[in-house]
Backbone and ligand atoms as CSV (ligand in chain L), in Angstrom:
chain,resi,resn,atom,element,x,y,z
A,1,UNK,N,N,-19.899,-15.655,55.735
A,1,UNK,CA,C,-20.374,-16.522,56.826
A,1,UNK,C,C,-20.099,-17.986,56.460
A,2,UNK,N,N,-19.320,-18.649,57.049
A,2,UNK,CA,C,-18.968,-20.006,56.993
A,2,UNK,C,C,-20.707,-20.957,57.054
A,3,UNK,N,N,-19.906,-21.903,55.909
A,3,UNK,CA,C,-21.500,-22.724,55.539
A,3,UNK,C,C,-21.559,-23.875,56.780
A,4,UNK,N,N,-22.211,-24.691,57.072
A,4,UNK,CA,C,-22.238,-25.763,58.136
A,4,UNK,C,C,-21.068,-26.934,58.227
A,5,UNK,N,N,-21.076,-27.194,56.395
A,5,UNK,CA,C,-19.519,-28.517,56.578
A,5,UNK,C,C,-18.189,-27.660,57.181
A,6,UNK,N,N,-18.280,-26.297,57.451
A,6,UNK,CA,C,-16.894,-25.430,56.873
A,6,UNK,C,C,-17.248,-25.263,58.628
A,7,UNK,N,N,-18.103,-25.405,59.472
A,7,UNK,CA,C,-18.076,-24.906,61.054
A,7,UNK,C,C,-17.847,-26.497,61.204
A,8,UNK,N,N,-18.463,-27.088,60.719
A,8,UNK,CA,C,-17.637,-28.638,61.586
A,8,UNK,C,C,-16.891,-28.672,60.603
A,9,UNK,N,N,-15.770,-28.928,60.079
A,9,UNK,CA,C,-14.320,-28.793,59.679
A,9,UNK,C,C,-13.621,-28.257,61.009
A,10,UNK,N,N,-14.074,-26.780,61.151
A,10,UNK,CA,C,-12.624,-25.966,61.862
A,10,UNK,C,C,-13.239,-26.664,63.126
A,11,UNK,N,N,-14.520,-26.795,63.487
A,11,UNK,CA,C,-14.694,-27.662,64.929
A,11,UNK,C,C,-13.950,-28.789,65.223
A,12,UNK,N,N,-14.039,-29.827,64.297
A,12,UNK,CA,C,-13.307,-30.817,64.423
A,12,UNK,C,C,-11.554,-30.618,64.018
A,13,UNK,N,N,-11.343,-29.446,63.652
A,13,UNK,CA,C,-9.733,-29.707,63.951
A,13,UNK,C,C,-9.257,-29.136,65.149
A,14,UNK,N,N,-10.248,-27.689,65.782
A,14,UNK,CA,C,-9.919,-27.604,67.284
A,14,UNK,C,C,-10.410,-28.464,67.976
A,15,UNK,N,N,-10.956,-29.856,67.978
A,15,UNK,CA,C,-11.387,-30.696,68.827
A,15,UNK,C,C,-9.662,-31.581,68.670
A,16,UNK,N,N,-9.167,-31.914,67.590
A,16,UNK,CA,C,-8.496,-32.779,67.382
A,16,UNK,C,C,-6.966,-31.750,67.846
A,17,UNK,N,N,-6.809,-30.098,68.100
A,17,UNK,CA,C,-5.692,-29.870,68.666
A,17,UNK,C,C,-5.863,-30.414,70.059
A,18,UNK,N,N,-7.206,-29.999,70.565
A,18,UNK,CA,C,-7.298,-30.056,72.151
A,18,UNK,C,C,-7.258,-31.520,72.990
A,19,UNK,N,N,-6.998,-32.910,71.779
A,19,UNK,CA,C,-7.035,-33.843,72.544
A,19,UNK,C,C,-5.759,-34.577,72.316
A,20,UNK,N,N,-5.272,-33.639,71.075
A,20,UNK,CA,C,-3.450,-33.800,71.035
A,20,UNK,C,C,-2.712,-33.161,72.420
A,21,UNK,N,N,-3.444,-32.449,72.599
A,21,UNK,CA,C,-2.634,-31.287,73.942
A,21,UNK,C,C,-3.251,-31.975,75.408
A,22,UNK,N,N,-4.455,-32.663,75.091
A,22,UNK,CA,C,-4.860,-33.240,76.430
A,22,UNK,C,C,-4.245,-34.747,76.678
A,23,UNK,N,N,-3.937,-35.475,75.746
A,23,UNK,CA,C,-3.681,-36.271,75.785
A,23,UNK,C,C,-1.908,-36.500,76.259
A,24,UNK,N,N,-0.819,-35.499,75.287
A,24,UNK,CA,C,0.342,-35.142,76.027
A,24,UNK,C,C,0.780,-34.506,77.791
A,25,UNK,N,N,-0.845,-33.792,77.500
A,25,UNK,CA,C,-0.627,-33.913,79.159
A,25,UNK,C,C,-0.998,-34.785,80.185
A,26,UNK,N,N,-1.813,-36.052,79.852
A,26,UNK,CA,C,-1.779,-36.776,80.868
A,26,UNK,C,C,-0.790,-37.718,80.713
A,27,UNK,N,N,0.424,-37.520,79.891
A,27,UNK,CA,C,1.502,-38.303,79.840
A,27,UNK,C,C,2.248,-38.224,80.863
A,28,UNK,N,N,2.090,-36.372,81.049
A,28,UNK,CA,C,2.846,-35.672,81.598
A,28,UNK,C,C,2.521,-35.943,83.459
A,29,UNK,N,N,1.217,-36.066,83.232
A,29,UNK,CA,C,0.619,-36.819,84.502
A,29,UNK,C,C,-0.619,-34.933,84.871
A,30,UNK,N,N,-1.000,-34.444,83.975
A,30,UNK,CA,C,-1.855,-33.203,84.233
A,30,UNK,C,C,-2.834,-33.984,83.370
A,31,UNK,N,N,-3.799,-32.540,83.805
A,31,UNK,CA,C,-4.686,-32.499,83.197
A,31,UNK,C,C,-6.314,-33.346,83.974
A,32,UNK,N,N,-7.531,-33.183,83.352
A,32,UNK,CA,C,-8.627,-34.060,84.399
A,32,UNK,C,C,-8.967,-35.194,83.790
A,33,UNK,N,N,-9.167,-36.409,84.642
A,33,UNK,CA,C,-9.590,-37.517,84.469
A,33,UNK,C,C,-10.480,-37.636,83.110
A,34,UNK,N,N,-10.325,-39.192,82.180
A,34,UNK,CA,C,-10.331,-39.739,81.264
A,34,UNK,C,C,-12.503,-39.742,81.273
A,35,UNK,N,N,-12.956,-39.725,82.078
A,35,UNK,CA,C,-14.296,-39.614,82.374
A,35,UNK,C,C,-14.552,-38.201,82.119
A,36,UNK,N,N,-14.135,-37.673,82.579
A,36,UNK,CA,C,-14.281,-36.326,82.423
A,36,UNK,C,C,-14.377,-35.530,80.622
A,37,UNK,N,N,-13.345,-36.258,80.277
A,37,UNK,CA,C,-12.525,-35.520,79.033
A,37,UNK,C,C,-13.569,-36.727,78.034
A,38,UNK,N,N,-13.957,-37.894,78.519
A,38,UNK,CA,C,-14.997,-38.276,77.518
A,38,UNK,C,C,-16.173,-37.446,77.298
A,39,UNK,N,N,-16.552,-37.295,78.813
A,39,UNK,CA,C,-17.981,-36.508,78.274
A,39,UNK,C,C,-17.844,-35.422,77.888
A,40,UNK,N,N,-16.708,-34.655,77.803
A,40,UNK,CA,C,-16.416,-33.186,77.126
A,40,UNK,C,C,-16.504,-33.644,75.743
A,41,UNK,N,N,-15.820,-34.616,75.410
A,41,UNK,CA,C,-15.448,-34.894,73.405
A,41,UNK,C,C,-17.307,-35.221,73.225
A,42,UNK,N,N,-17.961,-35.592,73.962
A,42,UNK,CA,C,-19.706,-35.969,73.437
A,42,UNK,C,C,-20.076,-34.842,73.564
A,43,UNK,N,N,-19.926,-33.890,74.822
A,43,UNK,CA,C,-20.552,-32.423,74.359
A,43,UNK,C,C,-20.260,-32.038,73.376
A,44,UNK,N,N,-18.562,-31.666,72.900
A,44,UNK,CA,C,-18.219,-30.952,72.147
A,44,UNK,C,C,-19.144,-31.336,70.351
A,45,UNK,N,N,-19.010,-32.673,70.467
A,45,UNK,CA,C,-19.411,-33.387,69.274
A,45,UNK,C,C,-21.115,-33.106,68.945
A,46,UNK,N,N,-21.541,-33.103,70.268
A,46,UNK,CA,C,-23.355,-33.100,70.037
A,46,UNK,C,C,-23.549,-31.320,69.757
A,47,UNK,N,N,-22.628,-30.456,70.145
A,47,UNK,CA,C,-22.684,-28.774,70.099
A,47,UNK,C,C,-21.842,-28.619,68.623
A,48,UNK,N,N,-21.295,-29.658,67.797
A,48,UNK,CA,C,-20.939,-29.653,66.848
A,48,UNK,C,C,-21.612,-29.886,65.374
A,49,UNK,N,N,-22.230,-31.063,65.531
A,49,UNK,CA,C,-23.242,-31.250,64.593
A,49,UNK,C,C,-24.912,-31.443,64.912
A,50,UNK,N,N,-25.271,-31.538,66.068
A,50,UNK,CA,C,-26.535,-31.892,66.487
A,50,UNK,C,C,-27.506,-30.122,67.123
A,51,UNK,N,N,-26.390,-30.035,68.222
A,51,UNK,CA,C,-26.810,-28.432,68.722
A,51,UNK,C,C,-26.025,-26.728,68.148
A,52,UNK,N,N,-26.628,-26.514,66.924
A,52,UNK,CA,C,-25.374,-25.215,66.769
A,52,UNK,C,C,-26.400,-24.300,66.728
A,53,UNK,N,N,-25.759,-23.141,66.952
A,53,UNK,CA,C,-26.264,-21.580,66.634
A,53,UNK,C,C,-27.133,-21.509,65.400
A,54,UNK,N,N,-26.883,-22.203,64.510
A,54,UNK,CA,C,-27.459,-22.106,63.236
A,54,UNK,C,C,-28.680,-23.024,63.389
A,55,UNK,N,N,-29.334,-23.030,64.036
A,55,UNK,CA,C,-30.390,-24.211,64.593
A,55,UNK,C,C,-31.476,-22.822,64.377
A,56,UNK,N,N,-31.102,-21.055,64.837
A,56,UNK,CA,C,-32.695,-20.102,64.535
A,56,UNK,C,C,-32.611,-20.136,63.089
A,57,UNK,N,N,-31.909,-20.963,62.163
A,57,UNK,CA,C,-32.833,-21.235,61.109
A,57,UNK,C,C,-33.436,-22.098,60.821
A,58,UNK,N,N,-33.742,-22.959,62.043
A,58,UNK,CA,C,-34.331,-24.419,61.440
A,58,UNK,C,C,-35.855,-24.108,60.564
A,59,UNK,N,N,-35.990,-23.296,60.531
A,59,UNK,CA,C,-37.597,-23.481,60.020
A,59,UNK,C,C,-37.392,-23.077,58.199
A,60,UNK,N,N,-35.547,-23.428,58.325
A,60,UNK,CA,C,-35.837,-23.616,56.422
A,60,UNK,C,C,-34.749,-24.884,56.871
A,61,UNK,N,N,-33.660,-24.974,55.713
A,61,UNK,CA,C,-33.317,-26.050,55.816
A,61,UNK,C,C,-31.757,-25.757,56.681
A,62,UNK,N,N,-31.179,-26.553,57.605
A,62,UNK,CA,C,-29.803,-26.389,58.175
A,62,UNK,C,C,-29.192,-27.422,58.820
A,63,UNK,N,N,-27.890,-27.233,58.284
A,63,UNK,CA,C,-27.139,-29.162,58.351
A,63,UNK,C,C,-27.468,-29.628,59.495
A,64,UNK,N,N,-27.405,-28.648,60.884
A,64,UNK,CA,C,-27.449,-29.331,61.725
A,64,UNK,C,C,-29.499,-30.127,62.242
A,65,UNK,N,N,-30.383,-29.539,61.581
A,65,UNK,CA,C,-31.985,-29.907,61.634
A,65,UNK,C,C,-31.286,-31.546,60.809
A,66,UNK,N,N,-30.862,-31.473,59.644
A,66,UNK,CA,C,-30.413,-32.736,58.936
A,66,UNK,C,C,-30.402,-33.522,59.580
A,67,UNK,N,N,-29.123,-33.826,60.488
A,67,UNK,CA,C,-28.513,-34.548,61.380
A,67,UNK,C,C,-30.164,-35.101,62.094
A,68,UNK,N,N,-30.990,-34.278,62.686
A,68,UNK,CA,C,-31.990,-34.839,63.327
A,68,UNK,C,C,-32.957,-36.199,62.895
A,69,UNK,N,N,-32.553,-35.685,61.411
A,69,UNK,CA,C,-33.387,-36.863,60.529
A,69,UNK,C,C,-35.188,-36.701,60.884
A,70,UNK,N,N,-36.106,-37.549,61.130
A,70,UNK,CA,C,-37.456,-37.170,60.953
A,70,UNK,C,C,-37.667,-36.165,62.783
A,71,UNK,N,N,-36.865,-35.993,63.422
A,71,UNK,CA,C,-37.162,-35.105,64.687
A,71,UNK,C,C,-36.852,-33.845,64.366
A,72,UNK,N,N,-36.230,-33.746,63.297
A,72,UNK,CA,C,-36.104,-32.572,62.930
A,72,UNK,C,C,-36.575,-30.985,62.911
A,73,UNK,N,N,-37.959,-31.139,62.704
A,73,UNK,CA,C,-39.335,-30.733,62.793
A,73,UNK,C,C,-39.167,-30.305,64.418
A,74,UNK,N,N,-38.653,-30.639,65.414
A,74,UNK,CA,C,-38.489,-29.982,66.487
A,74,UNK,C,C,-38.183,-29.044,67.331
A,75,UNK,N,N,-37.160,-28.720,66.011
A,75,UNK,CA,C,-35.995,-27.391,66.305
A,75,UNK,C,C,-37.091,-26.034,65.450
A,76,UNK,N,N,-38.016,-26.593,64.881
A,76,UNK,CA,C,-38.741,-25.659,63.821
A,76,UNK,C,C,-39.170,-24.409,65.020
A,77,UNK,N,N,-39.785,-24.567,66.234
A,77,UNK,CA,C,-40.041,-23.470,66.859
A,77,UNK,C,C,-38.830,-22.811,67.306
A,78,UNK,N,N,-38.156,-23.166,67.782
A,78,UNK,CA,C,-36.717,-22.618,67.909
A,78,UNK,C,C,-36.315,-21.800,66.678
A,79,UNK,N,N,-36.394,-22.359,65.794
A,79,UNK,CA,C,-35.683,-21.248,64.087
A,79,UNK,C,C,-36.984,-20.181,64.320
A,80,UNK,N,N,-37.796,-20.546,65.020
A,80,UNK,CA,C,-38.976,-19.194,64.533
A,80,UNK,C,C,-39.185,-18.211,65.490
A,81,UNK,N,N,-38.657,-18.508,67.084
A,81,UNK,CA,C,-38.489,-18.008,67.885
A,81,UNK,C,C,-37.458,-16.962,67.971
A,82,UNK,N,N,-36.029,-17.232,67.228
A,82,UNK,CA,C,-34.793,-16.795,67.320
A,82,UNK,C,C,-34.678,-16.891,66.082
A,83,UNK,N,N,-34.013,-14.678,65.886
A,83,UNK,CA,C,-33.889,-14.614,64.528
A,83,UNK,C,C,-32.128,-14.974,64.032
A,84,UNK,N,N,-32.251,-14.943,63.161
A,84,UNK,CA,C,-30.530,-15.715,63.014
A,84,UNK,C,C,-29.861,-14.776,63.163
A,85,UNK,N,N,-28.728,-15.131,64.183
A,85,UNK,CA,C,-27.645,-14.549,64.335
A,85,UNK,C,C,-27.769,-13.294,65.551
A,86,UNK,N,N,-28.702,-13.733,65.913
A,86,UNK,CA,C,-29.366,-12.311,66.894
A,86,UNK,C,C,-29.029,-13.056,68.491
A,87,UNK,N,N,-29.568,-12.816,69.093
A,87,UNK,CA,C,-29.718,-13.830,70.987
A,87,UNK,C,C,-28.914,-15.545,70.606
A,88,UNK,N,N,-29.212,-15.848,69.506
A,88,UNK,CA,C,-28.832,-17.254,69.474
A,88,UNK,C,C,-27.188,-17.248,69.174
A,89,UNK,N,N,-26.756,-16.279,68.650
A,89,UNK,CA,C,-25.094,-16.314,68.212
A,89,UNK,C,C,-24.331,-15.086,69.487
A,90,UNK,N,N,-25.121,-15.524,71.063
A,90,UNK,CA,C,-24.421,-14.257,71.516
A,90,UNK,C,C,-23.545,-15.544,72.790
A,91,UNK,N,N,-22.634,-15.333,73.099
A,91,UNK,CA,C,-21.948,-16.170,73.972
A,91,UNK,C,C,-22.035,-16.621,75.258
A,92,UNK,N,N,-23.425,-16.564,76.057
A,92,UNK,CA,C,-23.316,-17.328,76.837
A,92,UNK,C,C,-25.363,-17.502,76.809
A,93,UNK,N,N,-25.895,-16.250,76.699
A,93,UNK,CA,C,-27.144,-16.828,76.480
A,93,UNK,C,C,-28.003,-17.630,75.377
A,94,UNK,N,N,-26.810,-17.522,74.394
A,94,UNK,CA,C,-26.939,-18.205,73.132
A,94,UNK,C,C,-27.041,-19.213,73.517
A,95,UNK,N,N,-26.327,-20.305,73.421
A,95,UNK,CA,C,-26.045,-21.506,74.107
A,95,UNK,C,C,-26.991,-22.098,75.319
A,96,UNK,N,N,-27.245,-21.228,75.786
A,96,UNK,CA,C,-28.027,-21.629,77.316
A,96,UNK,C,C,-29.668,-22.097,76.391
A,97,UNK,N,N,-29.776,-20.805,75.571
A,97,UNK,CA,C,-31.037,-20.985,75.327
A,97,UNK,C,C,-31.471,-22.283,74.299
A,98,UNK,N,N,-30.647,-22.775,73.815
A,98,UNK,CA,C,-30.384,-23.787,73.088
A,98,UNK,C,C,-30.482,-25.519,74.140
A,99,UNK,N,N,-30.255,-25.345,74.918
A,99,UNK,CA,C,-29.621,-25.998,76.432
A,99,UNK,C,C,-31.322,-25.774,77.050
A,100,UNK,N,N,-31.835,-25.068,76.850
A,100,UNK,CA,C,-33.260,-25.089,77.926
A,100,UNK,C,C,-34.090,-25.128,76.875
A,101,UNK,N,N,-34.032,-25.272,75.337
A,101,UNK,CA,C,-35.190,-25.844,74.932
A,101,UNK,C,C,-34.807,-27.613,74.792
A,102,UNK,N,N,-33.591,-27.760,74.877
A,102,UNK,CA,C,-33.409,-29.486,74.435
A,102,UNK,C,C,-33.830,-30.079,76.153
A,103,UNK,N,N,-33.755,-29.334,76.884
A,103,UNK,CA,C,-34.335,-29.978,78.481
A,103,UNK,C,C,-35.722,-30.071,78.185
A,104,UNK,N,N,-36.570,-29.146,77.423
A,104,UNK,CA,C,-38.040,-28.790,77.643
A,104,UNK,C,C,-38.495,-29.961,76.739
A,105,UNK,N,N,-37.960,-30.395,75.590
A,105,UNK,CA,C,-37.965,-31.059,74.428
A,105,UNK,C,C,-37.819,-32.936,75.374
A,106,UNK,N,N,-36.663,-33.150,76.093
A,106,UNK,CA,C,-36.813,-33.995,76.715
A,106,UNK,C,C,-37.430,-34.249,77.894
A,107,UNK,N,N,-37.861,-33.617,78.361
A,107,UNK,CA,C,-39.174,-33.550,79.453
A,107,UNK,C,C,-40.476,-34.149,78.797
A,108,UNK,N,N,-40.381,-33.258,77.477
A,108,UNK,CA,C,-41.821,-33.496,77.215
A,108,UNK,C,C,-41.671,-35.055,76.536
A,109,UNK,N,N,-40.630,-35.810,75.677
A,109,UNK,CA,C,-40.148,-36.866,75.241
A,109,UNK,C,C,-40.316,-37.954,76.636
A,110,UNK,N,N,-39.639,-37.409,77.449
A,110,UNK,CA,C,-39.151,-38.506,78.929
A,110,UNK,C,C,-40.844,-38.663,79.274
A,111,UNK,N,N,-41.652,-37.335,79.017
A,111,UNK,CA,C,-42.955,-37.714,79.922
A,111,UNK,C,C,-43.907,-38.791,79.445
A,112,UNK,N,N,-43.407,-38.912,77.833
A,112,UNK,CA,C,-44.484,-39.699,76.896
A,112,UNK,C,C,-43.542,-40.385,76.814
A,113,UNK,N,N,-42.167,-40.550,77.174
A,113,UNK,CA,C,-41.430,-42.571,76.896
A,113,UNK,C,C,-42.469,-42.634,78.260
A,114,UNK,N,N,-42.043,-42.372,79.563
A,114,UNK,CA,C,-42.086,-42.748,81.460
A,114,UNK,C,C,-43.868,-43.500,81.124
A,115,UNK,N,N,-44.645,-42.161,80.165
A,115,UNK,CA,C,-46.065,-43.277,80.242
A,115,UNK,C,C,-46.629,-44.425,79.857
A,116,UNK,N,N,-45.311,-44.394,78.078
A,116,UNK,CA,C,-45.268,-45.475,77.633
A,116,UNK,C,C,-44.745,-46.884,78.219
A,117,UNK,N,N,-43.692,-46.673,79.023
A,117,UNK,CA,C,-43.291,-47.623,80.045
A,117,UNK,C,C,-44.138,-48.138,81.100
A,118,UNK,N,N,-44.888,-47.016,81.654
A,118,UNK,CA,C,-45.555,-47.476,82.509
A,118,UNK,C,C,-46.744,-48.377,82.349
A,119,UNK,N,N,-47.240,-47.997,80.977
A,119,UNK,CA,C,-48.552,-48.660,80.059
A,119,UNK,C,C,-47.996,-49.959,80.039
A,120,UNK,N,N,-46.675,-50.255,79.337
A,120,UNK,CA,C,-46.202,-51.583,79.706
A,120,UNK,C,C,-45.879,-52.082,80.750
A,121,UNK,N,N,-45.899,-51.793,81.953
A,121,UNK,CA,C,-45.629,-52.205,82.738
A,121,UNK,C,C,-44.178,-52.298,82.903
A,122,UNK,N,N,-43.020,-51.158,83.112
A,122,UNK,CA,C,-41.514,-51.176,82.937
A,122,UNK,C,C,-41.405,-50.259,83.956
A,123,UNK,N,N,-40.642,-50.301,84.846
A,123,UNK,CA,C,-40.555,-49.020,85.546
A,123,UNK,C,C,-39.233,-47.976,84.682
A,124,UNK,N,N,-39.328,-47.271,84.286
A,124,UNK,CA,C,-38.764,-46.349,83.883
A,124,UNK,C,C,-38.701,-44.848,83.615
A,125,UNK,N,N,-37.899,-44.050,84.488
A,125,UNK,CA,C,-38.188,-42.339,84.566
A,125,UNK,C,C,-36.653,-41.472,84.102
A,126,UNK,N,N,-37.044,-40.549,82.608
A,126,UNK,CA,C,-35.384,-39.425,82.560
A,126,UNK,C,C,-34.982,-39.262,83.460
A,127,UNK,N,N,-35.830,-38.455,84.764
A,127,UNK,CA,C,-35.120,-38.361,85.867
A,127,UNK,C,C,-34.121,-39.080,86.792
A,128,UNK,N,N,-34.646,-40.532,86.982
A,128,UNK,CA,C,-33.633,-41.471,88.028
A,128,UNK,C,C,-32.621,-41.806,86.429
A,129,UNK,N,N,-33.013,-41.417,85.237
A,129,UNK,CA,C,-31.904,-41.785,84.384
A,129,UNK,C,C,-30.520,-40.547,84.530
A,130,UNK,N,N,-31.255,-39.780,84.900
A,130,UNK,CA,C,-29.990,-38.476,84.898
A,130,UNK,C,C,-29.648,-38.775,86.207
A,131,UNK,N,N,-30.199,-38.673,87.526
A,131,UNK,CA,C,-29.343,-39.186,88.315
A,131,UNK,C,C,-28.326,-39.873,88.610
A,132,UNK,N,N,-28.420,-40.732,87.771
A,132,UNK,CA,C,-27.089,-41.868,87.617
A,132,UNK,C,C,-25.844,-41.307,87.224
A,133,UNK,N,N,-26.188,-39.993,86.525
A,133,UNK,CA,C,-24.840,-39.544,85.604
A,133,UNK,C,C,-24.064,-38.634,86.762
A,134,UNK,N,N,-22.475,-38.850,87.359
A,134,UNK,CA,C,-22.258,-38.117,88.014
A,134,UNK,C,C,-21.995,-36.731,87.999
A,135,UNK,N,N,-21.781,-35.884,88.798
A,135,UNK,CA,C,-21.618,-34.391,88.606
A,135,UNK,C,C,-20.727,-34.281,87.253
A,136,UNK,N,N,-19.140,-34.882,87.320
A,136,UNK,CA,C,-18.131,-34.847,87.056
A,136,UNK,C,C,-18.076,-34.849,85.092
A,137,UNK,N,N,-19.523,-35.606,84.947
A,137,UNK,CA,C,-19.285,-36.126,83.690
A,137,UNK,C,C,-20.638,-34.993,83.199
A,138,UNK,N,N,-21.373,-34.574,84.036
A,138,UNK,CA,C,-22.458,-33.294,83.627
A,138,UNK,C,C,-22.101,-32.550,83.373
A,139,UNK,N,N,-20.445,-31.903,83.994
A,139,UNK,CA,C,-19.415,-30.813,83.978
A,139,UNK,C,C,-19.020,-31.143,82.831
A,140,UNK,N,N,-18.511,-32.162,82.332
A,140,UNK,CA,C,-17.313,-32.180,81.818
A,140,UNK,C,C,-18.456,-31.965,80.024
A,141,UNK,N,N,-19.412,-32.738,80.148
A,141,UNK,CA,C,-20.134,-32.273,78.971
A,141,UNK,C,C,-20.618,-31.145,78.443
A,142,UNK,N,N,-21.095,-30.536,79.857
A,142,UNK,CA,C,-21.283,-28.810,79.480
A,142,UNK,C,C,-20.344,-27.993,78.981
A,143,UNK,N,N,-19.592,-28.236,79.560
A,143,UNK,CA,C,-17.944,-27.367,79.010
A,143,UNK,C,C,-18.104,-27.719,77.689
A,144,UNK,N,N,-17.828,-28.917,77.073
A,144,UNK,CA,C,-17.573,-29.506,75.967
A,144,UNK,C,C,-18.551,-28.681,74.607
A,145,UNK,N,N,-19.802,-28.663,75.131
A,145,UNK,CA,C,-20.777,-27.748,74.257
A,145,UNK,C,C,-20.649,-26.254,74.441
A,146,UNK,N,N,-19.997,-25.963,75.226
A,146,UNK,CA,C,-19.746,-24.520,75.293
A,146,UNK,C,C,-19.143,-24.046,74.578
A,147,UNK,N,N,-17.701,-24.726,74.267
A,147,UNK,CA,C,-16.535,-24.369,73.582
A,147,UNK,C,C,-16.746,-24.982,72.446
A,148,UNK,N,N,-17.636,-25.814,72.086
A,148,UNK,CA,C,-18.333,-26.391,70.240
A,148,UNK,C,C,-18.966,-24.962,69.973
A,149,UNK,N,N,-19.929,-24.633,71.113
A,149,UNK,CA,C,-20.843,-23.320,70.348
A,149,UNK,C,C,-19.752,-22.220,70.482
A,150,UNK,N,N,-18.707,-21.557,71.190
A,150,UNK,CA,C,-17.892,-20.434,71.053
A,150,UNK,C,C,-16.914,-20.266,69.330
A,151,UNK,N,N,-16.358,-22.244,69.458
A,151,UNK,CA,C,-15.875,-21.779,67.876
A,151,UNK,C,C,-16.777,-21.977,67.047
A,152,UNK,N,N,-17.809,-21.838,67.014
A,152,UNK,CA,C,-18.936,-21.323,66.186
A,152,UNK,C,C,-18.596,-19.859,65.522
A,153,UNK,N,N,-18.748,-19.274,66.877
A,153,UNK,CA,C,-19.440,-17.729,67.280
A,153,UNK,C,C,-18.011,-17.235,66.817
A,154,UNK,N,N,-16.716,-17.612,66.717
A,154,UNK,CA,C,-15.170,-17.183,66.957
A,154,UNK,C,C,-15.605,-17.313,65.130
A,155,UNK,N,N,-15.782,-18.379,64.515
A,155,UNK,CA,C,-15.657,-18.680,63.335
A,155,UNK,C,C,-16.359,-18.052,62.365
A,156,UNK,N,N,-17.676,-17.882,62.905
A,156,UNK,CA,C,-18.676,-16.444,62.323
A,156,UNK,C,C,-18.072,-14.918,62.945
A,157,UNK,N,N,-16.826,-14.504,63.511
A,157,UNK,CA,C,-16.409,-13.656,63.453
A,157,UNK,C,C,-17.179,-12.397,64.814
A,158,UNK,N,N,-17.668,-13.679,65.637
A,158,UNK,CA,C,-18.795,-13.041,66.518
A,158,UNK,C,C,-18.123,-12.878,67.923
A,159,UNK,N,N,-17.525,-11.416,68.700
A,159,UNK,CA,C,-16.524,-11.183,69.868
A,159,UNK,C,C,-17.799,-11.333,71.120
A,160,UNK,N,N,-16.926,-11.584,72.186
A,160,UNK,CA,C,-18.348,-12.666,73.597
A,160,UNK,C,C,-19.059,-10.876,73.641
A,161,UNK,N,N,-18.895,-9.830,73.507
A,161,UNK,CA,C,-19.421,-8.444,73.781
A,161,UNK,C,C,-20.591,-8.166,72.746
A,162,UNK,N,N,-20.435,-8.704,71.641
A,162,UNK,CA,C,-21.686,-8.690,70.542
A,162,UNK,C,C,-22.800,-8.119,70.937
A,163,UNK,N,N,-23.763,-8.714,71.803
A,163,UNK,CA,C,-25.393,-8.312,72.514
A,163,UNK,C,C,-24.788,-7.212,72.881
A,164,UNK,N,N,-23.871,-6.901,73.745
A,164,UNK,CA,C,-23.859,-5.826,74.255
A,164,UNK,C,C,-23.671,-4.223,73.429
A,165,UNK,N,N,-22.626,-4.614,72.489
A,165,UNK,CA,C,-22.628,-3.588,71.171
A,165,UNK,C,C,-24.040,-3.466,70.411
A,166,UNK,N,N,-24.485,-4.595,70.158
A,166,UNK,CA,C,-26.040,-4.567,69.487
A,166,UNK,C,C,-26.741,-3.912,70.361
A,167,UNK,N,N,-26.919,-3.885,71.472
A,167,UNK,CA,C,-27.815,-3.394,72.019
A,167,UNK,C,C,-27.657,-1.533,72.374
A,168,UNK,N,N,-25.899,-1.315,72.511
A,168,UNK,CA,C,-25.723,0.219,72.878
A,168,UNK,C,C,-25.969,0.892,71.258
A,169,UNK,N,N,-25.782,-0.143,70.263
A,169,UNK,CA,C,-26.469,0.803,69.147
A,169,UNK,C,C,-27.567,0.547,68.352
A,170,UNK,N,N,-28.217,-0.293,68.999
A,170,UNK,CA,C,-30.001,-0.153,69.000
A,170,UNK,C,C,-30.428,1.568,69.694
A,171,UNK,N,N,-29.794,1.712,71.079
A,171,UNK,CA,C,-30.409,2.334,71.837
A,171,UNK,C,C,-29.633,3.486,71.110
A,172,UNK,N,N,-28.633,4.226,70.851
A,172,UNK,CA,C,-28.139,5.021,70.294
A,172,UNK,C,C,-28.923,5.147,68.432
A,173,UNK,N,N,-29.697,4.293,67.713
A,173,UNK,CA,C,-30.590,5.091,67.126
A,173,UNK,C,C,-31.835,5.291,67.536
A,174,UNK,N,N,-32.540,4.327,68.633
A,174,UNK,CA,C,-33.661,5.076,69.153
A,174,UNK,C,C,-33.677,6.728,70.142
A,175,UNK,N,N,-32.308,7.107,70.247
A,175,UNK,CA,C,-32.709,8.107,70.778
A,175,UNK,C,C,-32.529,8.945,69.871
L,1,ZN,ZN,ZN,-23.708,-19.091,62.725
C-alpha cells in the first residue's frame, strides 16, 4: 500500500501530464475554458493533500490530518466512522462521503464565523459566499477532486467494482 508522500508523488505527476495535454490543447484551440481548468487544478490539489481516502484513519496519525495543522482533530470522527479502506476507498461513494462531511464541517464553521460577524456588526454569510462562485467553476472543482481521489483508489490497486465484489462475498460467506 503506497505511503502518503508516494500518493501525492504519482498525484502530482498525473496532475502535471493532464495540464501538459490541456494546455497543448488549447493551443490547438480545444479543450474548456482557463476558469474552468483553474478550479479543477484546486480540486485536484485540495483531493490531493488536504481531502484523501486515507483521512478513515485520521484518528491515528495521516499526512493528509497533518496538512490540517491544529483543525486536524476534525477529521478524527470521520477516521472513526469509516474503517480504512472499506466505504471510504470505494469510487464514487467514497469521495461523496468525504464531500458531505467537509459541507457539514463548514456549515457548522460558516454558522459560528456568520455569528461572529454578526456580534461585530459585519454582514457576512457561507451561503451568499458560495453563491458568488459560478456553476462552471463548482463543476470544474468537483471533477478535479474526483479524479485526485480515483488515482488514489487506481494507486492502492482499488477497481470502481470493489463495494460491489466486497459485498457479493460478504454475502456468499454469510450464506
Ligand atoms: Zn488509501
Amino acid at each position: 500500500m503506497p505511503s502518503g508522500r508516494t500518493h501525492e508523488a504519482i498525484n502530482l505527476t498525473a496532475l502535471g501530464l493532464l495540464s501538459a495535454g490541456y494546455l497543448y490543447g488549447r493551443t490547438q484551440g480545444y479543450g474548456p475554458p482557463d476558469e474552468w481548468a483553474f478550479a479543477f487544478v484546486g480540486g485536484y490539489l485540495v483531493g490531493t493533500f488536504l481531502i484523501t481516502p486515507d483521512l478513515d484513519l485520521a484518528e491515528r496519525r495521516v499526512t493528509a490530518k497533518r496538512y490540517w495543522g491544529v483543525l486536524g482533530w476534525l477529521w478524527v470522527p470521520y477516521g472513526l466512522l469509516f474503517r480504512h479502506r472499506g466505504w471510504s476507498h470505494t469510487w464514487i461513494v467514497g469521495p461523496l462521503s468525504r464531500l458531505a462531511y467537509l459541507v457539514l464541517l463548514l456549515y457548522l464553521l460558516g454558522w459560528v464565523a456568520g455569528g461572529a460577524a454578526e456580534a461585530l456588526g459585519v454582514r457576512w454569510s457561507l451561503n451568499a459566499e458560495l453563491e458568488r462562485l459560478s456553476p462552471g467553476v463548482l463543476w470544474g472543482a468537483l471533477v478535479g477532486y474526483y479524479v485526485s481521489q480515483w488515482m488514489h483508489l487506481i494507486a492502492d490497486g482499488i477497481a470502481p467494482d470493489h463495494a460491489f465484489k466486497r459485498r457479493a462475498s460478504g454475502r456468499r460467506r454469510y450464506r
